[in-house]
C-alpha positions in Angstrom: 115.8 -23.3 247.2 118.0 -26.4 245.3 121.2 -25.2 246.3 122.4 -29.1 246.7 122.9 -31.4 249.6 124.2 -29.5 252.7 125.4 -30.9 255.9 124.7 -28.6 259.1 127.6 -29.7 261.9 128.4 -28.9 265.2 131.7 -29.9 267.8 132.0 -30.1 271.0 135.3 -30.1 271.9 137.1 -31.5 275.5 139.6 -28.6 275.5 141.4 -25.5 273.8 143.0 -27.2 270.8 141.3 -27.8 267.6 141.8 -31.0 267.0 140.3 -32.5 270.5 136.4 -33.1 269.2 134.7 -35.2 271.7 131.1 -35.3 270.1 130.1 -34.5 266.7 126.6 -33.8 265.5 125.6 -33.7 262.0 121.9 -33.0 260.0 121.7 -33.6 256.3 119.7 -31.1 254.5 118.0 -32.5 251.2 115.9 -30.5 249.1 115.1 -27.9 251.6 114.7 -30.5 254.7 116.1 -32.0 257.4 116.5 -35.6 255.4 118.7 -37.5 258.2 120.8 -37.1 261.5 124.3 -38.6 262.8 125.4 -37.9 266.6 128.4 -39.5 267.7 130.8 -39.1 271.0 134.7 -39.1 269.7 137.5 -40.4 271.9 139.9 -37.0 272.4 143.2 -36.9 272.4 143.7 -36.2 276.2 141.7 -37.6 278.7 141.4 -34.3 280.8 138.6 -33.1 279.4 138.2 -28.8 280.7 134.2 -28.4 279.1 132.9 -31.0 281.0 130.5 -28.1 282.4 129.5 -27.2 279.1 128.9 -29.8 277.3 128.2 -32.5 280.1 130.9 -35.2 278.7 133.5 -36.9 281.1 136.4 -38.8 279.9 134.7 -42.0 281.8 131.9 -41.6 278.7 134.5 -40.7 276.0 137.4 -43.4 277.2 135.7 -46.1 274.8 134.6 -44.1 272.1 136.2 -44.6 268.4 138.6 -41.7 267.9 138.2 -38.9 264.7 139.9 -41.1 262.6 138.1 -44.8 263.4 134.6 -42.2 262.9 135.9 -41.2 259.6 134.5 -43.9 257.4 131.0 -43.1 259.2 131.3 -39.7 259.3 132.1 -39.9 255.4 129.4 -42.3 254.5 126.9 -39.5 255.9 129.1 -36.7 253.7 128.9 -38.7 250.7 127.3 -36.1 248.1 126.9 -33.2 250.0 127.8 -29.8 248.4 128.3 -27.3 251.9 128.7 -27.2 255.4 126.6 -24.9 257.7 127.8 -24.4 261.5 126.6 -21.5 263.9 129.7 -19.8 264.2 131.4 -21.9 261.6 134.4 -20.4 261.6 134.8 -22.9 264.9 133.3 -25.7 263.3 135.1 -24.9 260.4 138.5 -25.3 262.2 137.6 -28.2 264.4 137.1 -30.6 261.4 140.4 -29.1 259.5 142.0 -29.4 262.7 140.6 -33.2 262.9 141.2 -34.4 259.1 145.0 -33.2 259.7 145.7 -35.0 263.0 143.7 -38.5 261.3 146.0 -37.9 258.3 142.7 -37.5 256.5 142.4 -35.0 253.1 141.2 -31.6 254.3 137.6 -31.2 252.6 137.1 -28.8 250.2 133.4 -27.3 250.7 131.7 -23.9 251.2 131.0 -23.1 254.6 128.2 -21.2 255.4 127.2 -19.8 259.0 124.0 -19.1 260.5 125.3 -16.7 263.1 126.5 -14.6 260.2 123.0 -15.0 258.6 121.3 -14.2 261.8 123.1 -11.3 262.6 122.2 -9.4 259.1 118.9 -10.7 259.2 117.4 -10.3 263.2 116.8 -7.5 265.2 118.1 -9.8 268.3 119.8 -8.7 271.4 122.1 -11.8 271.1 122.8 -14.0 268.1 123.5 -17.1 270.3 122.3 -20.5 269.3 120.5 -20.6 272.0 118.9 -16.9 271.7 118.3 -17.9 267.6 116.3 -20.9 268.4 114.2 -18.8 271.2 113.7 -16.3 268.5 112.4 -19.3 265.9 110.7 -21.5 268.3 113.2 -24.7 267.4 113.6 -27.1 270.2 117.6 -27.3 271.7 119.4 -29.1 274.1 122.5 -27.1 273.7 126.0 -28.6 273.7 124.9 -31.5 272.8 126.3 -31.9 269.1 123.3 -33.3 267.8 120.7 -31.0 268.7 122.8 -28.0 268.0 123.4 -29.8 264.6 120.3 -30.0 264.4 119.0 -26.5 265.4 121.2 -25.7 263.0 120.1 -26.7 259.8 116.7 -25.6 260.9 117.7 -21.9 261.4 119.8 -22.0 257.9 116.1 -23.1 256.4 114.3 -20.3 258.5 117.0 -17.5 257.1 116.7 -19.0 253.3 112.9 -18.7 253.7 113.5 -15.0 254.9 115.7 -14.2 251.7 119.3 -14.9 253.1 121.5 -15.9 250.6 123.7 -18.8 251.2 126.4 -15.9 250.0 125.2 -13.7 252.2 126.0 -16.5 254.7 129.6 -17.4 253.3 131.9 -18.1 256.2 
């Protein structure tokens, strides 16, 4: 399984829009591993944050944070070499850090995406292809909604689906 460096990620966002990431969760998989994590809250745009009963984050603990584009050099240092993204539901993901990179006035980033919602739907017999539900199903710890673990959780199901004979194509988002 050498398919490169890949870079599971996960969003949580403060509201409806795109581009208003409030936490950002990353795992960096390296020859077929979790090799490191990156978690960081990210200062939205508004300060009336609407998932605060989703994701647990108030705009007291997101007020002082460094926005998208203060993260960027951080967030890039952690990208450097990788050759895909993976999200659960990436076409989310997907859009949150397009979404991001064009507000910061930061080059949109051209890399497959793969998702392991796709992946999990062709591959089990599940009643729900949740993150939550997958990681039941696997036996992966979560704390869900919160960026990092989900990140996290993640990479670890894209691992579990290669190990069954998923395809990263077979995953293209």
């Amino acid at each position: 399984m050498s398919e490169g460096t890949g870079i599971a990620l996960d969003f949580e966002t403060s509201g409806y829009a795109a581009d208003s990431a409030c936490a950002v969760g990353m795992a960096r998989l390296e020859e077929g591993r979790v090799a490191d994590r990156f978690y960081a809250l990210i200062r939205p745009p508004s300060s009336f944050i609407r998932f605060t009963d989703v994701h647990g984050l108030t705009w007291p603990m997101l007020r002082d944070a460094p926005t998208f584009a203060q993260l960027w050099p951080r967030l890039a240092a952690f990208m450097q070499g990788a050759a895909w993204f993976v999200a659960h539901n990436a076409s989310f993901d997907r859009r949150v850090l397009i979404a991001c990179c064009r507000a910061a006035g930061i080059a949109e980033l051209r890399l497959p995406f793969y998702c392991t919602l796709k992946g999990s739907r062709r591959s089990l017999p599940l009643p729900s292809h949740r993150l939550s539900s997958v990681c039941a199903h696997f036996q992966i710890p979560l704390q869900h909604h919160h960026a990092g673990s989900d990140a996290e959780a993640c990479a670890e199901i894209y691992l579990r689906l290669r190990a069954l004979g998923v395809t990263p194509a077979q995953m293209k988002a």
